[in-house]
N, C-alpha and C positions, 0 to 999 in steps of 0.2 A: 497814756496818750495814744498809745500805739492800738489798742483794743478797740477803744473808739474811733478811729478812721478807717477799722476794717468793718466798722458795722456802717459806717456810713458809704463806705466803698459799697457793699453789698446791696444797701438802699439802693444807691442808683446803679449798679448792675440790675435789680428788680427792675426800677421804673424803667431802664432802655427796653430790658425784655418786654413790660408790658406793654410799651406804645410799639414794636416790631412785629410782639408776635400774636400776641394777645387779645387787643384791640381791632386791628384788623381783621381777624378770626370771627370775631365777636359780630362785629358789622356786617360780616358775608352772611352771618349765618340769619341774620336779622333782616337781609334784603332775599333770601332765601325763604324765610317763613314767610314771609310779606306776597313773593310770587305766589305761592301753593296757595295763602289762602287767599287771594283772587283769581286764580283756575276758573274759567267759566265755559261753558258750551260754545264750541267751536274756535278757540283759541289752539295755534300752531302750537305745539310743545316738541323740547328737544332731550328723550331719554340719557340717563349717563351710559344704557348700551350704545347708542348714537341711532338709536331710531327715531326717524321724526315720526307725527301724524298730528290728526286733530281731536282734542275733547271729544266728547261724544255725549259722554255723562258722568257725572259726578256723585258718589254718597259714599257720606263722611270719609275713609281714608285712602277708597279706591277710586281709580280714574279707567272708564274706558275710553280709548284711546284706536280712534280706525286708521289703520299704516296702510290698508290699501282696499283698493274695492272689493266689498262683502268681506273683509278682513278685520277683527275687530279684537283685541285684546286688553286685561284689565291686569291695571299698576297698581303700585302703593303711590302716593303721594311724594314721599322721600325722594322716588325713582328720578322726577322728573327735575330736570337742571336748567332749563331755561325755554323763552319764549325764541322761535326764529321770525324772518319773514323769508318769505318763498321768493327765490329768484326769478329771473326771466332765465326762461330755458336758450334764449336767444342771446350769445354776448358778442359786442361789437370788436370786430378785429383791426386794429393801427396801423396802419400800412406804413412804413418805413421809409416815402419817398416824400 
């Protein structure tokens, strides 16, 4: 009796792990592949160095990528971690009274 509830103990040790760690690993990595392969010319992108820029062009695993005027450098696809939007360089300030 005893041998048997430590396998079953173990089961759902497994299942807690998998719905913690596993699964939501799984989904990142899948809303991940999902970005890159809609990468299109002129979308904002945010490197995991933290450089922003914009598309420029794209063939098959590399991305050129322009960060700044006449500045233009090529990625791997993996590099890039997500889309941004550009802020207003202008932000409004609260005044207190």
């Amino acid at each position: 009796m005893g041998g048997a509830s430590q396998i079953v103990l173990l089961i759902v040790i497994f299942g807690i792990m998998y719905l913690l760690i596993i699964l939501p690993e799984q989904r990142n990595r899948k809303k991940h592949q999902e970005l890159l392969n809609n990468l299109k010319k002129g979308d904002k992108v945010l490197m995991q160095s933290g450089i922003r820029g914009v598309v420029t062009k794209i063939k098959d695993n590399v991305v050129t990528i322009k960060i700044a005027e006449k500045v233009e450098i090529e990625v791997e696809k993996p590099y890039i971690i997500g889309l941004y939007k550009q802020e207003s360089k202008t932000k409004e300030i609260k005044s207190s009274n």
